[in-house]
C-alpha positions as CSV (number, residue, x, y, z in Angstrom):
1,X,104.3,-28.6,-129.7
2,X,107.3,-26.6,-130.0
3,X,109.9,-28.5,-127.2
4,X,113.4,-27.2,-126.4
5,X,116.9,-28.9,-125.2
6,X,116.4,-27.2,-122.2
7,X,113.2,-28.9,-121.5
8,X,114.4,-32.0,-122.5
9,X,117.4,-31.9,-120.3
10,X,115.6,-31.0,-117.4
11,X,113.1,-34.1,-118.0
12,X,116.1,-36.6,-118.7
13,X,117.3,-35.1,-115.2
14,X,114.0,-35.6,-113.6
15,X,112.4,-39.0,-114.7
16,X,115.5,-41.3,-114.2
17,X,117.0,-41.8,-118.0
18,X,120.2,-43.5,-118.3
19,X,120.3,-44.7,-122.0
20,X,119.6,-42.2,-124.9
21,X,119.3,-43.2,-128.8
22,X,119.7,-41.2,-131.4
23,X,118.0,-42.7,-134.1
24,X,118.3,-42.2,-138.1
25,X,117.2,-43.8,-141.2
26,X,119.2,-45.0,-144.1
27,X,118.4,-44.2,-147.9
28,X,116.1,-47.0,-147.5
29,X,113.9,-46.4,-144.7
30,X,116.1,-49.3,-142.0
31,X,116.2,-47.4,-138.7
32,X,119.9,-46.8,-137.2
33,X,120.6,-45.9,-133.8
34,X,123.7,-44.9,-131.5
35,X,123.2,-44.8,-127.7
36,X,125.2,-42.3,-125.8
37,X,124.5,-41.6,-121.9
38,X,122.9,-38.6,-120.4
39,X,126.0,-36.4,-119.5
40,X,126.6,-36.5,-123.1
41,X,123.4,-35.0,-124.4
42,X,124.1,-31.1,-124.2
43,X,127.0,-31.6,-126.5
44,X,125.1,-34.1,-128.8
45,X,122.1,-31.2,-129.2
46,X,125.4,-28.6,-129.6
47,X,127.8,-30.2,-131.9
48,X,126.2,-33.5,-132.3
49,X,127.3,-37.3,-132.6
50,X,129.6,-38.7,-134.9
51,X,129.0,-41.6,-136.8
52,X,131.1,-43.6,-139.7
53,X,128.7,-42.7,-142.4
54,X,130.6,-45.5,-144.9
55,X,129.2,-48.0,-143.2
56,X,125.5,-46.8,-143.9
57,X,124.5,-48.4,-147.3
58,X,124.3,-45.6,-149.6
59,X,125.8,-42.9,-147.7
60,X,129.5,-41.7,-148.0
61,X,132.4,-43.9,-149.3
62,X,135.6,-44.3,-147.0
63,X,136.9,-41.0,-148.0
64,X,134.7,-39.0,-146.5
65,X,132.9,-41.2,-143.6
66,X,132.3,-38.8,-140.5
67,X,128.4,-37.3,-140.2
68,X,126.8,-36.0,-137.3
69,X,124.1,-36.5,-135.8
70,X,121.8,-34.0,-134.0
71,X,118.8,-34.7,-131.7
72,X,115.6,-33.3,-132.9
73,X,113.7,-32.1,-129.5
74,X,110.3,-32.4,-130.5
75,X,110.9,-36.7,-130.9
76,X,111.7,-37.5,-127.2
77,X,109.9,-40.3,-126.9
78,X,110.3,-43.0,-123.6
79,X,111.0,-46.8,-124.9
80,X,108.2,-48.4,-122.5
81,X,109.5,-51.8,-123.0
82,X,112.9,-50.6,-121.1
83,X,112.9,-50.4,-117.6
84,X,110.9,-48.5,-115.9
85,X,114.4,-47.5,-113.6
86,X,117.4,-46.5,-116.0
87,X,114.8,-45.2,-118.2
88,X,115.7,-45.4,-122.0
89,X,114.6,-42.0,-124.1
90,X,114.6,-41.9,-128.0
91,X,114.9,-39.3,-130.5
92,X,115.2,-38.6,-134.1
93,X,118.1,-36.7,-135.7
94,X,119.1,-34.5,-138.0
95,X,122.0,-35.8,-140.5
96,X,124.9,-33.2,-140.6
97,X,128.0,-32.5,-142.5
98,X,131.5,-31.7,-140.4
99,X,130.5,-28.0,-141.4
100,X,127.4,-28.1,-140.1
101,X,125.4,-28.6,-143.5
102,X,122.4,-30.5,-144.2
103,X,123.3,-34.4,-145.3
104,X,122.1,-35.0,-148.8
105,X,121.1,-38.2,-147.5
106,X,118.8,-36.7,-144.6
107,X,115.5,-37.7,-145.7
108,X,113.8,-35.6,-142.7
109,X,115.5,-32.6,-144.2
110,X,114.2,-34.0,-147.9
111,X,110.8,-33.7,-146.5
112,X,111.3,-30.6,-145.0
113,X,112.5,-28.8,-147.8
114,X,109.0,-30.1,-149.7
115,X,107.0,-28.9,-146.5
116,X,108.8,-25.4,-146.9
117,X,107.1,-25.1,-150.4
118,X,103.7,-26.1,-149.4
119,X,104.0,-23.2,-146.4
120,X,105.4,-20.7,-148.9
121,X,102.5,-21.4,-151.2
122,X,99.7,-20.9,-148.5
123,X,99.1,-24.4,-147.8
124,X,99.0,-27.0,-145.0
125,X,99.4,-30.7,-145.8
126,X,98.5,-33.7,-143.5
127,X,99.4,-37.3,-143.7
128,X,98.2,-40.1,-142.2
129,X,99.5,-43.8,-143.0
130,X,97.4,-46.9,-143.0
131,X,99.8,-50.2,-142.6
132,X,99.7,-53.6,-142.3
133,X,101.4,-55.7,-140.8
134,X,101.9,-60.3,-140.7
135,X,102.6,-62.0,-137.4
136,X,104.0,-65.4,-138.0
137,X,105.1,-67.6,-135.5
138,X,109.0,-68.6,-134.5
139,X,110.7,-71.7,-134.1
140,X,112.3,-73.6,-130.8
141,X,115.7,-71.1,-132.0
142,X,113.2,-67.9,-132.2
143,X,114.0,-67.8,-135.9
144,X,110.9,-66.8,-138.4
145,X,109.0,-69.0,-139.9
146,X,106.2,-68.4,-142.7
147,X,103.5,-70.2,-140.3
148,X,100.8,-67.4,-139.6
149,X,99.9,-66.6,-136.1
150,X,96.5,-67.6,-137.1
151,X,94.0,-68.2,-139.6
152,X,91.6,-65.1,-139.0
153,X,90.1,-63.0,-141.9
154,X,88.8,-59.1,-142.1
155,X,87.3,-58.3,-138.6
156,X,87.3,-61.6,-137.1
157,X,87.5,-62.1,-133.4
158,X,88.8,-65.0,-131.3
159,X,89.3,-67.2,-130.8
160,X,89.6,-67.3,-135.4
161,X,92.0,-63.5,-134.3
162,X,95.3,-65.0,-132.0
163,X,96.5,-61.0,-132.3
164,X,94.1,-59.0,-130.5
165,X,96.4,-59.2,-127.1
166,X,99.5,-58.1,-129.9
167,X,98.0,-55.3,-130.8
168,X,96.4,-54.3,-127.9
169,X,99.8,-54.1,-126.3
170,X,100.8,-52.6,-129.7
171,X,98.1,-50.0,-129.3
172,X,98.7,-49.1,-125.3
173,X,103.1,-48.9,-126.0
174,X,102.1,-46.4,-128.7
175,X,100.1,-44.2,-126.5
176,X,102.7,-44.1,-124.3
177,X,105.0,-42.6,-127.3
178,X,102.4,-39.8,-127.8
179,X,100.8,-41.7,-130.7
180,X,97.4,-41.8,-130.5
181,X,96.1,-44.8,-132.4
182,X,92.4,-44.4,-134.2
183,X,91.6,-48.7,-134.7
184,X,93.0,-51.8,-134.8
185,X,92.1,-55.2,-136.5
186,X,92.5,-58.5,-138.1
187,X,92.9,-57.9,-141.8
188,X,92.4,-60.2,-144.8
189,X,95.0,-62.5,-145.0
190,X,95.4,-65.1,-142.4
191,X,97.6,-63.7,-139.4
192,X,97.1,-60.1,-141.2
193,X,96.7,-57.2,-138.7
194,X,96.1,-53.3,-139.3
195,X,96.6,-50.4,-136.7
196,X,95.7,-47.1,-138.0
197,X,96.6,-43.6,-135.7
198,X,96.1,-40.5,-135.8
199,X,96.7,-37.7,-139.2
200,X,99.8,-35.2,-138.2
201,X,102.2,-33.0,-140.2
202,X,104.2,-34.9,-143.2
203,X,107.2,-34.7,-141.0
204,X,105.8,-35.8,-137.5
205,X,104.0,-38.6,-139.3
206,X,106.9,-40.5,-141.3
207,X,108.9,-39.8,-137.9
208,X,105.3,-42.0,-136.2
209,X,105.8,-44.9,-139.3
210,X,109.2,-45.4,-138.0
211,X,108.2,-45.6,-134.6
212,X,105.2,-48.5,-135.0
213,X,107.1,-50.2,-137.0
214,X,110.0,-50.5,-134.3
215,X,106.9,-51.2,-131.6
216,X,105.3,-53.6,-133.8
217,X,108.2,-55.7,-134.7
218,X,109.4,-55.3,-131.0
219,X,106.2,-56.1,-129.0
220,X,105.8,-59.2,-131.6
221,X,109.1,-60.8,-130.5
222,X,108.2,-60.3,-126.8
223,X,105.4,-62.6,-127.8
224,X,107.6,-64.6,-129.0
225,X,106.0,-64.2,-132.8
226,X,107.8,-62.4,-135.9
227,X,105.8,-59.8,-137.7
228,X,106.6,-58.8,-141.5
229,X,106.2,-55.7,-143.1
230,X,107.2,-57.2,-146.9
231,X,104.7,-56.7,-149.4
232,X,103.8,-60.2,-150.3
233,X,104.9,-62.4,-147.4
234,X,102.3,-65.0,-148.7
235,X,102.2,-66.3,-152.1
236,X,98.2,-66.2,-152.3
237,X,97.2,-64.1,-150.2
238,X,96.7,-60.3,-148.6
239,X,99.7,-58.4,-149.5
240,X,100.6,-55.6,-147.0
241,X,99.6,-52.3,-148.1
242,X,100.7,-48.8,-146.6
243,X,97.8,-46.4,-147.7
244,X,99.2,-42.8,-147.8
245,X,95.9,-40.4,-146.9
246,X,96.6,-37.0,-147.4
247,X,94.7,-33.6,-147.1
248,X,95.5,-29.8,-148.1
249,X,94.1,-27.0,-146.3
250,X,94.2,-23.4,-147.0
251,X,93.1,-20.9,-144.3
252,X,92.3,-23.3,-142.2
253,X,90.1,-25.1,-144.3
254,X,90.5,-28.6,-145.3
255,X,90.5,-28.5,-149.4
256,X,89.0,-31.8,-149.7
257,X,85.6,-31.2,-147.7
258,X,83.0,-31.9,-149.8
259,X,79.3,-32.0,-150.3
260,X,77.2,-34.3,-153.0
261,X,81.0,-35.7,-154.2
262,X,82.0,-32.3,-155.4
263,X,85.6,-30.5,-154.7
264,X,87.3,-27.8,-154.8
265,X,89.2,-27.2,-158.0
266,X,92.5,-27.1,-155.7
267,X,91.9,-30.5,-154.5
268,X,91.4,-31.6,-157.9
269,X,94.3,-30.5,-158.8
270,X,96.4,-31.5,-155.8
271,X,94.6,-35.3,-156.8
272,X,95.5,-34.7,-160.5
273,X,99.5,-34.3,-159.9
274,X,99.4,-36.9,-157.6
275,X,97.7,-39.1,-160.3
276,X,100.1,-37.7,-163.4
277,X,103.2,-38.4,-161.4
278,X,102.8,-42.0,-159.3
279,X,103.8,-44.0,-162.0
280,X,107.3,-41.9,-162.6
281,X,107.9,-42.6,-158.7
282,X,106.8,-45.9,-158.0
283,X,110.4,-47.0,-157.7
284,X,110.2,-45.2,-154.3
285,X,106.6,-46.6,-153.6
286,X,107.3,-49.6,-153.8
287,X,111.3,-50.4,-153.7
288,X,111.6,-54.2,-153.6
289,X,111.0,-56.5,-156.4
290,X,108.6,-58.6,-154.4
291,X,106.7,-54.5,-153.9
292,X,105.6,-56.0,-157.6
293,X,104.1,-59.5,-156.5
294,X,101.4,-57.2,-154.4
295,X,100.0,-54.8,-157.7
296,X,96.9,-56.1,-159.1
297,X,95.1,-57.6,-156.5
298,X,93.7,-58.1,-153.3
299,X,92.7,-54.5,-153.4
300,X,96.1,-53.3,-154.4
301,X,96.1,-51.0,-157.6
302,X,97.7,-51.4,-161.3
303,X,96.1,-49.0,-162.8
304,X,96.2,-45.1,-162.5
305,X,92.8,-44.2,-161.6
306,X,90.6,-42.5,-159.2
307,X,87.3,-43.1,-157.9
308,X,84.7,-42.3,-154.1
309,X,85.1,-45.5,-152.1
310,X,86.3,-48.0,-154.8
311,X,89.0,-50.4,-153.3
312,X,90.4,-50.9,-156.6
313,X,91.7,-47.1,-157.6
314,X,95.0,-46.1,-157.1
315,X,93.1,-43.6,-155.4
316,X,90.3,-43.6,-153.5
317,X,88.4,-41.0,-152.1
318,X,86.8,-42.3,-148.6
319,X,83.4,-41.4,-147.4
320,X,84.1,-39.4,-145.0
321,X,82.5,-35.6,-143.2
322,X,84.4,-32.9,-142.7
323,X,88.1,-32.4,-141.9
324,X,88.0,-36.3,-142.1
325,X,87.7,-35.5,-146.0
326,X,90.8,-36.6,-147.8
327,X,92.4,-38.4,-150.2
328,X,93.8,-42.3,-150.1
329,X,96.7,-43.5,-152.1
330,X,96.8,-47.2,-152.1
331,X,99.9,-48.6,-154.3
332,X,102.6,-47.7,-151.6
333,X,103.8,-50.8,-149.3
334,X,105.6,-51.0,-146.2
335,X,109.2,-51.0,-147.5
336,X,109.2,-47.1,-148.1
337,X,111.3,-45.0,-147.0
338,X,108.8,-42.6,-145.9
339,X,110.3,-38.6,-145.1
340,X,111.0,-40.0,-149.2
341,X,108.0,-41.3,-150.3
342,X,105.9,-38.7,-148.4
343,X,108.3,-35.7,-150.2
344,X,107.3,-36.8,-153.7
345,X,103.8,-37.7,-153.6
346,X,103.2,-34.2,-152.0
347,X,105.3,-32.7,-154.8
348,X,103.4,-34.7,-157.3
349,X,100.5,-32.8,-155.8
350,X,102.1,-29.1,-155.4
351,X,102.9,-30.1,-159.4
352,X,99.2,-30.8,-160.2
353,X,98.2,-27.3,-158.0
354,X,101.0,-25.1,-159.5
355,X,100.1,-26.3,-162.8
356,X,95.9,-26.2,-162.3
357,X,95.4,-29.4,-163.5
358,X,92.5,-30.8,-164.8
359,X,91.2,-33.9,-162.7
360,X,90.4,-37.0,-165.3
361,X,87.3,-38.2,-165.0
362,X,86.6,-41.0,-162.7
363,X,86.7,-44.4,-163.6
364,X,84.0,-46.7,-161.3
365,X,84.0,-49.8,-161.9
366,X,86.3,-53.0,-160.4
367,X,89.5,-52.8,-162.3
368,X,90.0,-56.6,-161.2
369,X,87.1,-58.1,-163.5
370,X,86.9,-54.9,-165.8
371,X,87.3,-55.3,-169.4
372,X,89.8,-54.2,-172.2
373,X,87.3,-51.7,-173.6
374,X,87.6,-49.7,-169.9
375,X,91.5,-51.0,-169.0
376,X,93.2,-50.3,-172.3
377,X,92.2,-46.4,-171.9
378,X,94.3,-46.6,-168.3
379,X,97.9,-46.0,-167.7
380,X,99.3,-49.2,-165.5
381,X,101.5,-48.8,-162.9
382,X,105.0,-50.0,-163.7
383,X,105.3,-54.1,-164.0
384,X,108.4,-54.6,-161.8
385,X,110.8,-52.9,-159.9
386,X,113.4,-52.4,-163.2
387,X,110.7,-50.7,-165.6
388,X,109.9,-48.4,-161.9
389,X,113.5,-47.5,-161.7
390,X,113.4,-46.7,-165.4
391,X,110.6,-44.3,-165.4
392,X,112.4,-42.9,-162.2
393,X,115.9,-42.2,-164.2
394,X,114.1,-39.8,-166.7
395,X,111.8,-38.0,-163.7
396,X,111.6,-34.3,-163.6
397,X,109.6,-34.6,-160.8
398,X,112.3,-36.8,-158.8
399,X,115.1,-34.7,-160.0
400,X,113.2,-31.7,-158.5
401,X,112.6,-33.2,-155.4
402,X,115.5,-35.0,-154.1
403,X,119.2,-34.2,-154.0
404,X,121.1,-35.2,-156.8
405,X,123.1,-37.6,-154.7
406,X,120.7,-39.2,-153.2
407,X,118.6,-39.8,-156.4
408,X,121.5,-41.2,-157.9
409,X,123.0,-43.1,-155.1
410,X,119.2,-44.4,-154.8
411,X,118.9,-45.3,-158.7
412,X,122.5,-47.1,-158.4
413,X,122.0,-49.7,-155.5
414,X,118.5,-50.3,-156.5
415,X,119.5,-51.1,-160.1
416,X,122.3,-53.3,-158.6
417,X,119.6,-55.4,-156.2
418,X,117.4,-55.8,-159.0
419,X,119.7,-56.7,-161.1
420,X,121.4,-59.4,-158.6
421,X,117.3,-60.6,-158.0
422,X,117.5,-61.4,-161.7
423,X,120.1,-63.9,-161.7
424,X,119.0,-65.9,-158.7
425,X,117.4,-69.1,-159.5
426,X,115.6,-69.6,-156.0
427,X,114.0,-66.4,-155.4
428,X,111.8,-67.6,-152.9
429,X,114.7,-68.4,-151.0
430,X,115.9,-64.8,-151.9
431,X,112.8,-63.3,-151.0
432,X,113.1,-65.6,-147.4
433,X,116.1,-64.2,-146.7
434,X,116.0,-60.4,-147.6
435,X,112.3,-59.3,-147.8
436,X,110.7,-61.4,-145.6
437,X,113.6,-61.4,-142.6
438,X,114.1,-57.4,-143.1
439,X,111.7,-55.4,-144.2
């Protein structure tokens, strides 16, 4: 729904809002915010907000420091956790130059550009995330601890599930954002939850990760718990996966609906770019060095590899009817940045479609107890975040996709981290403090 600054004026006018924030991400998927008041919102949608863009890891040095930032429209959203009076409205924004310019660091505008190229060849791509989530509990100074809120496994109920109030007040916030969530549950590991909502554009949905990750990590404190989206919070257990499921239609017609397991040899192909290209941009799949603790277990992939139903494919296709029909990619964790992530693994499938790829065949069986004879013949995903960032370096498909600043502005701090990680001796303690605490 197509909503203009008018419209939003007129309801900021209306339902009582006194606080406005203009949100952003950085390179690496962290949200930003500035808060301005009402009376300044007509000039922020004209000639935006300035911010000092030095101070954004990643983004400009001190030379060259003022961006702008424009409200998109179509993201109002009302915080429902702020007062009722003196409401408190959100939106997303656009990343400008002084000239008025894209940013090169806008990922929305990243993903955009992609999205332009699937409309120009006919298509329609939608994206729906799947992404889980920890709740630990705090001590007496509300600090994190790595205690789990319980000790529940896949679908139990109470009183084994302490989160069901969380995430039914996790559930209830987000309708009131316009989300529309689908399910909600306790997942494998102990304190492990899962809330999955609704498919939407590319675009809408990377703006919707954002968002339930704010709600989740906000509605968890107010329960006075900490929730963690790092990929292996817990040495031995359930890491947290975010499973990207995607769909192409063409006319109106979802590519991926099938009958007796059979597809349409642009869905294949669309699967078979996606499958070529994951490992060259894993770096962005799965940016931390503890993204690589997860792989290889617990139903988390190593191997490139595609299969109906199995839980241990990089790709799966679910058994599902109709426009339901899509595909699941199941390597990606939480730390993504994801107007990023989303704009390469649909370029990795526009590559596979321009190019008519053949689909390999499938591989079922359970990569976790398979042996040599079938695992040798597979390509495994990258081992740890320095051979990822390798592989990314020499990617066409990377280079293609993002704006050369970005990519190498990306490839620079991430080799730094990484290299940093290598030299700590307690990288549990690293991991405490980073990963676990941030992400």
């Amino acid at each position: 729904m197509t909503i203009t600054a008018a419209e939003v004026l007129q309801f900021v006018k209306e339902n009582d809002v006194k606080f406005i924030r203009l949100a952003f991400c950085d390179l690496f998927g962290r949200q930003k915010n500035i808060s301005i008041m009402p009376d300044e919102l007509p000039a922020a949608f004209e000639h935006g907000v300035s911010f000092d863009a030095h101070a954004i890891k990643g983004f400009l040095d001190i030379t060259q420091s003022d961006l702008f930032l424009f409200p998109d429209p179509a993201t109002l959203a009302v915080l429902p956790w702020r007062p009722q009076q003196g409401r408190v409205v959100r939106f997303y924004c656009d990343i400008k130059n002084p000239d008025g310019t894209p940013f090169w660091g806008d990922g929305r505008e990243v993903l955009r550009s992609v999205l332009s190229r699937v409309a120009k060849l006919g298509y329609v791509c939608r994206v729906g995330a799947e992404c889980e989530f920890y709740l630990f509990k705090t001590d007496e100074n509300g600090d994190p601890t790595n205690v789990p809120l319980d000790n529940g496994r896949y679908l139990d109920v109470a009183p084994l599930d302490k989160g069901e109030n969380v995430r039914r007040e996790i559930c209830l916030c987000l309708e009131e954002m316009g989300l529309s969530p689908e399910t909600s549950h306790h997942e494998q590991g102990p304190g492990q939850n899962e809330i999955d909502f609704q498919f939407s554009d590319a675009l809408t949905s990377a703006d919707n990760l954002i968002t339930f990750k704010n709600v989740v990590r906000t509605i968890a404190s107010r329960n006075g718990l900490f929730a963690s989206f790092s990929p292996k919070p817990l040495p031995d257990e359930s890491g947290n996966g975010l499973h990207i499921n995607l769909s192409i239609a063409r006319g109106g017609f979802n590519l991926f609906k099938t009958e007796n397991k059979t597809h349409s040899q642009e869905a294949e192909s669309f699967l078979a770019g996606v499958l070529a290209k994951t490992a060259e941009i894993t770096a962005f799949l799965n940016p931390l060095p503890s993204s690589y603790d997860r792989l290889g277990a617990f139903e988390a992939p190593k191997y490139v590899s595609w299969s109906h139903g199995n839980r241990s494919q990089l790709v799966r296709i679910p058994h599902a009817i109709g426009d339901r029909m899509r595909m699941e990619l199941r390597s990606p964790d939480p730390s993504i940045n994801p107007y990023l992530a989303f704009a390469l693994v649909i370029s990795a499938g526009l590559f596979g479609l321009e190019n008519n790829l053949a689909l390999p065949e499938s591989v079922n069986e359970d990569l976790y107890t398979a042996g040599k004879e079938i695992t040798d013949k597979l390509t495994v995903l990258p081992a740890n975040l320095g051979d990822a960032l390798a592989l990314a370096e020499r990617s066409g498909l990377a280079k293609e996709t993002l704006p050369a600043p970005l990519l190498a502005r990306f490839l620079e701090l991430k080799n730094e981290e990484y290299q940093e990680y290598l030299t700590i001796s307690d990288k549990h303690a690293h991991f405490m403090e980073h990963d676990f605490k941030i992400i």
